[in-house]
C-alpha positions as CSV (number, residue, x, y, z in Angstrom):
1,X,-14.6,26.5,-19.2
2,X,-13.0,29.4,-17.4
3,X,-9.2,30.8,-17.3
4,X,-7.8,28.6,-14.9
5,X,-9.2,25.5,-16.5
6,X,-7.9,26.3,-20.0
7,X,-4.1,27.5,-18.5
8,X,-4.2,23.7,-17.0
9,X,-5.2,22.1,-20.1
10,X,-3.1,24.0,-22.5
11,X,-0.2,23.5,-19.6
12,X,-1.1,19.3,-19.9
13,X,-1.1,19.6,-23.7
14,X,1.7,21.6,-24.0
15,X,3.8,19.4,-21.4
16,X,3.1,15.9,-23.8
17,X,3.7,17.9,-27.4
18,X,6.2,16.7,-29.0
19,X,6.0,18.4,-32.4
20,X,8.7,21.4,-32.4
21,X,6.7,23.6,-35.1
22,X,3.4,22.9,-32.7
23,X,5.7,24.5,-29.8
24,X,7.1,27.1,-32.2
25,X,3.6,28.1,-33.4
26,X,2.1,28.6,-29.8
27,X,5.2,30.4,-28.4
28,X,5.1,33.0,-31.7
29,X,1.2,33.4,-30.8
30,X,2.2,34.4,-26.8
31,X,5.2,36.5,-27.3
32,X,4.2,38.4,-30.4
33,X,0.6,39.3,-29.7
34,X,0.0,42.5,-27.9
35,X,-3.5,41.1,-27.7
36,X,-5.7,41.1,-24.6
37,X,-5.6,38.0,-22.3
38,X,-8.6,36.6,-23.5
39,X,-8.1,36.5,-27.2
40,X,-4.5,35.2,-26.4
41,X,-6.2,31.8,-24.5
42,X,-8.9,31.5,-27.5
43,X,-5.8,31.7,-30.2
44,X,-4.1,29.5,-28.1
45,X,-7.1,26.5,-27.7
46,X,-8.1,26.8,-31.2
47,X,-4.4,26.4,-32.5
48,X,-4.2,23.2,-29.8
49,X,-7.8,22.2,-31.0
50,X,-6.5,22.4,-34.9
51,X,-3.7,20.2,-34.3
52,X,-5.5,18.2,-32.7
53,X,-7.9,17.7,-35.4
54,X,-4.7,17.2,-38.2
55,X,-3.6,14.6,-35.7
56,X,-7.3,12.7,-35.8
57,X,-7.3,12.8,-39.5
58,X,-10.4,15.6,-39.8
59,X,-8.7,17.1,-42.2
60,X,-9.8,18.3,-45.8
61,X,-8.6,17.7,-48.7
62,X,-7.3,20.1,-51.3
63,X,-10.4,19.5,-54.1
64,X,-12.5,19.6,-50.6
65,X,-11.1,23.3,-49.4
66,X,-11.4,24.4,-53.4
67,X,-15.3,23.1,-52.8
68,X,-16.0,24.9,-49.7
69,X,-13.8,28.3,-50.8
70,X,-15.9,28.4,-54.2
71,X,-19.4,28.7,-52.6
């Protein structure tokens, strides 16, 4: 997927979020980051992605995280 693909898709997703702290989150990544372009779109999709993934219930649990920390 190049540049201009992601900017749309995080422009769609951005457009239909409704959760404030999601909006937050994403606008602290852009404005505080001195960070090259490229690293800023990968922060940005895998932030999206992760909320995505809280929202589709693949999540872990704590005892889970503790399992997967302690290996």
């Amino acid at each position: 997927m190049g540049a201009m693909e992601i900017r749309t898709e995080l422009q769609q997703m951005i457009e239909h979020e409704t959760d404030l702290s999601v909006l937050q989150a994403i606008r602290t990544i852009l404005l505080k980051t001195g960070l090259n372009p490229v690293l800023k779109e990968k922060l940005t999709a895998r932030a999206l992605r992760s909320e995505d993934d809280i929202k589709a219930g693949r999540v872990y649990s704590k005892e889970e995280v503790i399992q997967r920390t302690n290996r």
